[in-house]
N, C-alpha and C positions, 0 to 999 in steps of 0.2 A: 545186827539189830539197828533200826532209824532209833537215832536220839532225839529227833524232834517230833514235835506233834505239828499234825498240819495248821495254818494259822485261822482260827475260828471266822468263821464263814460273817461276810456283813451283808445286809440289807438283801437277803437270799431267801431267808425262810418268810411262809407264809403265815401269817400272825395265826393263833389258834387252832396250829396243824398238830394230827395226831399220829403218834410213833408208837409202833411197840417194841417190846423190850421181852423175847425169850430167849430164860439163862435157863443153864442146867445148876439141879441140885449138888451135881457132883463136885467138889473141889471148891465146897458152897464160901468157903474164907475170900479166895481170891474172887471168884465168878461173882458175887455178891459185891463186892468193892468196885471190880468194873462198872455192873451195871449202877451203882450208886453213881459212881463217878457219869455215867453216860445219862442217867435220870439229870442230875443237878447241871452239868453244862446242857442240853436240851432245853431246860429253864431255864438258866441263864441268856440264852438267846433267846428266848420268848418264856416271859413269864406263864402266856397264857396257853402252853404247848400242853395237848393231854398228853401222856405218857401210860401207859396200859402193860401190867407187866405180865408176864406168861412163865411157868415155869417148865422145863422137861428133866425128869426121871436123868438124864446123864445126857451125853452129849451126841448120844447115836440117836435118841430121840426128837432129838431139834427139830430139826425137817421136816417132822411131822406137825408140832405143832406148831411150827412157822406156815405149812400151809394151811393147816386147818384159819389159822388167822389171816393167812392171804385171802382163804377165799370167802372171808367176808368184808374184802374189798373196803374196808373201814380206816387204812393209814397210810401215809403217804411217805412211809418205812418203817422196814422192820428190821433190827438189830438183834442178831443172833449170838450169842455170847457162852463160852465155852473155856474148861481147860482141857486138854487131854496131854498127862503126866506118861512120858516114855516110861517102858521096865523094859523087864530082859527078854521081852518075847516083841512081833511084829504086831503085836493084836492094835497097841495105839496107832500106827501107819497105819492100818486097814480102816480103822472108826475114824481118823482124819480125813484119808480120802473120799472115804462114803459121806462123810459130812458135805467135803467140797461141794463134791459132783452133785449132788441132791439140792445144795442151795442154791446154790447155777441153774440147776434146771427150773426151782422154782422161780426164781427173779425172772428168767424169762417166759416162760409159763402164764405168772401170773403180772407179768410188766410191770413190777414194786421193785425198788430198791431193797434186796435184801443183803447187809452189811455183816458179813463173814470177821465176828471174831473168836471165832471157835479156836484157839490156839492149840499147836500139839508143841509141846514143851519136855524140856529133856530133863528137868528140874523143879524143885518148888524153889530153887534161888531166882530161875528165870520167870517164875509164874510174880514174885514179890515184886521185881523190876518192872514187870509190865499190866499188874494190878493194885499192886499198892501203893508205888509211887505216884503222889499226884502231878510230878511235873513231865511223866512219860505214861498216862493212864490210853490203854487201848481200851478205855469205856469212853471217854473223852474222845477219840480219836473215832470209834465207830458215831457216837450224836454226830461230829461235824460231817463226818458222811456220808451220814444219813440226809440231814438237810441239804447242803451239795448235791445229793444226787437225786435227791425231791424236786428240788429247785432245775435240774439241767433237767427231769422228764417233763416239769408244769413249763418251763421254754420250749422244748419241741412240741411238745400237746398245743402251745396256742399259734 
């Protein structure tokens, strides 16, 4: 696991830019903390950033409602936010994988930054590490990637 978060983006994002933000209901303690965390630094780097949240049913749902929000073409990313808790069967490897593949396709697809943190976790000790800590928040770590990679497509676009 990276112990660092990458270092907040400067003078990258576009004042006024709109992001969305869909979590799953599922593993709603941690997935809720991320995107908290990814709502308040996204304002922090611009106060006047809409942020638009979206919810999906669990984390096999995402993709769908990440594209339904893609294609109204209305943010300049979309941050996908997720747990998926190992047990004793393959079923979470399966719903992780299908998560991947499906957001890949979308980001290029719909040529948005869509920021993959759909976590599959082998634990709730590892989901507390990497949602409830604020000094290693993968909500935190998807905003600055989000604007970063807003910022490197409004570069090639002009």
């Amino acid at each position: 696991m990276s112990t660092a978060l990458p270092v907040r983006p400067r003078s990258v994002f576009r004042p006024g830019s709109n992001y969305a933000v869909v979590a799953s209901q599922y593993n709603e303690k941690y997935v809720n903390a991320m995107a908290d965390h990814a709502v308040a630094e996204l304002h922090a780097m611009d106060p006047k950033t809409t942020v638009t949240r979206f919810s999906a049913p669990g984390s096999f749902e995402i993709p769908l409602v990440v594209r339904m929000v893609a294609k109204k073409r209305q943010h300049q990313a979309i941050l996908a936010l997720g747990i998926i808790l190992r047990g004793a069967t393959g079923h979470a490897d399966l719903i992780a994988f299908s998560v991947t593949e499906a957001l890949m396709k979308l980001s290029l697809e719909f040529e948005i930054p869509i920021i993959h943190e759909v976590l599959l976790l082998n634990d709730e000790g590892q989901a507390e590490d990497r949602c409830l800590n604020p000094e290693l928040n993968r909500g935190i770590e998807a905003a600055r990637a989000a604007v970063m990679a807003a910022a490197s497509l409004r570069e090639i676009s002009n």
